[in-house]
DOMIDREN-811101 format. One line per field, with one value per residue (C-alpha): residue number from 0; x, y negated, z negated. Coordinates in steps of 0.25 Angstrom, whole numbers. Layout:
N
nr NUM	...
x X	...
y Y	...
z Z	...
This chain:
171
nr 0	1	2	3	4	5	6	7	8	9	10	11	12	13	14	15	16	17	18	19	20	21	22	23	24	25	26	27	28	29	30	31	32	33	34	35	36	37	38	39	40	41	42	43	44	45	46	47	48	49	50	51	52	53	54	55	56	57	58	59	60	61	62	63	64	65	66	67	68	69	70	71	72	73	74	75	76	77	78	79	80	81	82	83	84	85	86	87	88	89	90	91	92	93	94	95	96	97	98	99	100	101	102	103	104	105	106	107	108	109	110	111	112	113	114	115	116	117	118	119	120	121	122	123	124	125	126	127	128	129	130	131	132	133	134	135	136	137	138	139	140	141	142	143	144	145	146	147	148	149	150	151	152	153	154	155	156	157	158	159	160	161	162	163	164	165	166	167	168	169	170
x -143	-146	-137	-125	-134	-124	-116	-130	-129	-117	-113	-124	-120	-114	-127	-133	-126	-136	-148	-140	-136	-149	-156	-145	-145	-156	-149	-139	-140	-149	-140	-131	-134	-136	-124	-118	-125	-124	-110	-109	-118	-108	-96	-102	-108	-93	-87	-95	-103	-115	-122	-130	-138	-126	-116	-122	-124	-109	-103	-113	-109	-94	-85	-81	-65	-71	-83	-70	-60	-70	-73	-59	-54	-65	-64	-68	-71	-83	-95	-105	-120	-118	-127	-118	-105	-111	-114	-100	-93	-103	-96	-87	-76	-75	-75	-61	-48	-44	-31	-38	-49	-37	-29	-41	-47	-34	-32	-46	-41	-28	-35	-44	-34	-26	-37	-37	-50	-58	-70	-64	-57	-68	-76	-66	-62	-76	-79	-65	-71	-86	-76	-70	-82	-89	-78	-79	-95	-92	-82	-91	-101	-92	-89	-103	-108	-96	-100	-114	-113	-100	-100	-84	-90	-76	-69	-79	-76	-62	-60	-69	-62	-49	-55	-59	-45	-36	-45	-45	-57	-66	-66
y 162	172	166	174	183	190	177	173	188	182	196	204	205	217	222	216	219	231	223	212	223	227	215	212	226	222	207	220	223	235	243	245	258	256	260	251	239	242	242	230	221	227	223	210	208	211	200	190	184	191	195	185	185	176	185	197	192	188	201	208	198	200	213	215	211	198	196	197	187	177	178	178	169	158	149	136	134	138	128	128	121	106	107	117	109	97	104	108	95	88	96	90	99	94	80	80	90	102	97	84	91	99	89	80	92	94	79	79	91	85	73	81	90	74	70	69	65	78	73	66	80	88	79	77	93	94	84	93	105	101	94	110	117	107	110	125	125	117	127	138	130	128	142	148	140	143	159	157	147	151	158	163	172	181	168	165	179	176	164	168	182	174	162	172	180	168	161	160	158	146	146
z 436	423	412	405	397	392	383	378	371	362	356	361	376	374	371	381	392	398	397	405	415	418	419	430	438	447	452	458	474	474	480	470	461	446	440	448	445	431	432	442	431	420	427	429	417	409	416	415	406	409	420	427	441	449	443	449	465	463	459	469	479	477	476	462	465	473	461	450	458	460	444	441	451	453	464	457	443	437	442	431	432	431	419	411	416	410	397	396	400	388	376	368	372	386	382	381	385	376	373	367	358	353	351	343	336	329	327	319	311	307	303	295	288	284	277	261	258	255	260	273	277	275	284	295	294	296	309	315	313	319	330	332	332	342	352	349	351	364	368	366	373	386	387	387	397	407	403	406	418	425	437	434	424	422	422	409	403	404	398	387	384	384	376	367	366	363	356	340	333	332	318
């Protein structure tokens, strides 16, 4: 399976997307015109996280209303290779639940902010913050390889758009 070509372009994918598209048109059944696997491939490249040669036998396997529900309505969850399931469960992050790393993140900072030795804060603010980030790069970590490794690519788009929306700034 071709990798997610399009999230390893960060920024440029935008840019990239015709060179993507044709590298993709001849995986198309022949029978198809041109225009129409040029808009096939961009339909599928727009909800997904880039077009990719699995992707493409499953939309031309499937109708367009059956290629979408399966995406947006998945009949299991997402089964990744063991190797990248095994990467994810090694962060730090899924070491413990979300409500405890929130819990004990903001435990270290309010044990930070009460000390009154200048020297003893800085250096505890310090640990919290290389605590946060670590969670953050973990985070980040976790999601692109579900965008690159899941097949419930819509799903991933979703999750990130509205990661995205209701989200505030890392830093």
């Amino acid at each position: 399976m071709l990798r997610r070509r399009s999230v390893l372009a960060g920024s440029g994918m935008f840019l990239l997307g015709p060179g993507l598209l044709s590298g993709c048109a001849s995986v198309l059944s022949p029978s198809r015109s041109v225009g129409a696997e040029a808009t096939d491939l961009a339909q599928l490249n727009r909800i997904t996280w880039g077009v990719d040669s699995a992707s493409v036998r499953e939309w031309n396997r499937l109708s367009r209303r059956d290629y979408l529900a399966a995406q947006l309505h998945p009949s299991a969850p997402a089964r990744l290779p063991s190797t990248v399931q095994a990467q994810i469960e090694a962060l730090t992050l899924k070491q413990k639940s979300m409500p405890t790393w929130v819990v004990e993140m903001e435990q270290r900072r309010r044990d930070a902010a009460a000390i009154s030795a200048d020297e003893v804060k800085k250096r505890a603010q310090q640990l919290y913050q290389q605590g946060m980030n670590r969670l953050a790069r973990d985070a980040a970590t976790q999601m692109l390889l579900r965008v690159l490794y899941s097949p419930n690519q819509l799903q991933e788009q979703l999750t990130w758009f509205w990661f995205n929306h209701f989200n505030v700034h890392q830093y």
